[in-house]
C-alpha positions in Angstrom: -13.5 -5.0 -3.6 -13.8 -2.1 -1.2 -17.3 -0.4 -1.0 -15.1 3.0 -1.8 -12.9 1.6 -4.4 -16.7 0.1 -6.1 -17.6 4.2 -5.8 -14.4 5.5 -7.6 -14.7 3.2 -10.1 -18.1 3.9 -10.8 -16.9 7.3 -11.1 -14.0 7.1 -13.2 -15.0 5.0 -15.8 -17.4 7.5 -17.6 -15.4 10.1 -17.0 -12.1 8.5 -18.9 -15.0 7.2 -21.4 -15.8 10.8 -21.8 -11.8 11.7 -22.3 -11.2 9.5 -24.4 -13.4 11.0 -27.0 -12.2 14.8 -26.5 -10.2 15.7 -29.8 -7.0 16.7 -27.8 -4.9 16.7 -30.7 -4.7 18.2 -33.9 -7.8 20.1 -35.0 -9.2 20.5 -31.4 -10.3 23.4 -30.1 -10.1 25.3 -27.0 -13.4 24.3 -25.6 -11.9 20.6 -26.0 -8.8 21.7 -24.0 -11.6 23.1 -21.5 -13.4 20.3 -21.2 -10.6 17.9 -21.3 -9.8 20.0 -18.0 -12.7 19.4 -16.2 -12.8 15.9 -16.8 -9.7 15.7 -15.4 -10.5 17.7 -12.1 -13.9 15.9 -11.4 -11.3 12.5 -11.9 -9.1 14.0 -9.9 -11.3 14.7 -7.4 -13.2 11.2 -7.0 -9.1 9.7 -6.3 -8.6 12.7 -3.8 -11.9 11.7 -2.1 -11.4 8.3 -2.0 -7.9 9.0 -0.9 -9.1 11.0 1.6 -11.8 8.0 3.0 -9.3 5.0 2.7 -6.2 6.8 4.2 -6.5 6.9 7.8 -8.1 3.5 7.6 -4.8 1.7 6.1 -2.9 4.1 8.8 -4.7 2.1 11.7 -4.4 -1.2 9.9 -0.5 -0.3 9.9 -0.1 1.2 13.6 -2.4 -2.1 14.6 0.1 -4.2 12.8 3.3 -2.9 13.9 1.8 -2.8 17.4 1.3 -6.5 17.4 4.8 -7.4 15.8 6.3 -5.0 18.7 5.0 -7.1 21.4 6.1 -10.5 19.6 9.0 -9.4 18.9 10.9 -10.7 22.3 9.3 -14.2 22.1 10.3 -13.9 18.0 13.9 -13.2 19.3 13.8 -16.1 22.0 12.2 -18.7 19.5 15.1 -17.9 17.4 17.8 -18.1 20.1 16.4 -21.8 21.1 16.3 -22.9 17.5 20.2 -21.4 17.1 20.7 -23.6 20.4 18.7 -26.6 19.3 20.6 -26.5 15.8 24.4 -26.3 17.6 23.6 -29.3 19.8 22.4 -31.3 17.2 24.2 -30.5 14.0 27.3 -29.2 15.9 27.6 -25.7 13.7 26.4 -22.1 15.9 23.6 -20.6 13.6 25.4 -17.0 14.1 24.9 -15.9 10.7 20.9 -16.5 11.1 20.9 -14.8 14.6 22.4 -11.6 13.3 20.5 -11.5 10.0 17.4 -11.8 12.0 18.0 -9.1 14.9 20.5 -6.7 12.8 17.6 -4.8 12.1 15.2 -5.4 15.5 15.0 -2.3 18.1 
């Protein structure tokens, strides 16, 4: 487990702890409705920080990503090309339907 995600949970536990004993219902007051309030916003704002930590890290795990299938994805193309070829000399049958399911979506 992330180091951050360890931090919001160590957060959020007490705090739902601590909701889930606010009388909310019938008979509560509305200091209950006030303090059910700030424990919400201090919960609130442990996800917004952690948000706020562990978002541009999974951006750059994505952009790295999609940068290295970018640059594969001619030699993915040709792989799949020789296998279509390899497949009609030895079975007899074109492997069109593969090729264009494969590539419909490539740009």
């Amino acid at each position: 487990m992330l180091s951050a995600e360890q931090d919001l949970k160590k957060v959020k536990e007490p705090l739902i702890a601590e909701l889930r004993t606010i009388n909310d219902g019938e008979g509560g007051t509305e200091a209950d409705s006030k303090h059910r309030a700030d424990v919400l916003k201090k919960i609130h704002s442990a996800e917004e920080k952690y948000c706020n930590e562990m978002t541009p890290k999974y951006y750059q795990i994505l952009q790295d990503r999609r940068s290295s299938l970018e640059s594969l994805l001619p030699d993915y193309k040709r792989l799949e090309e020789v296998n279509a070829e390899l497949n009609k000399t030895t079975t007899g049958l074109a492997n069109a339907i593969s090729s264009l399911v494969s590539w419909s979506l490539s740009y």
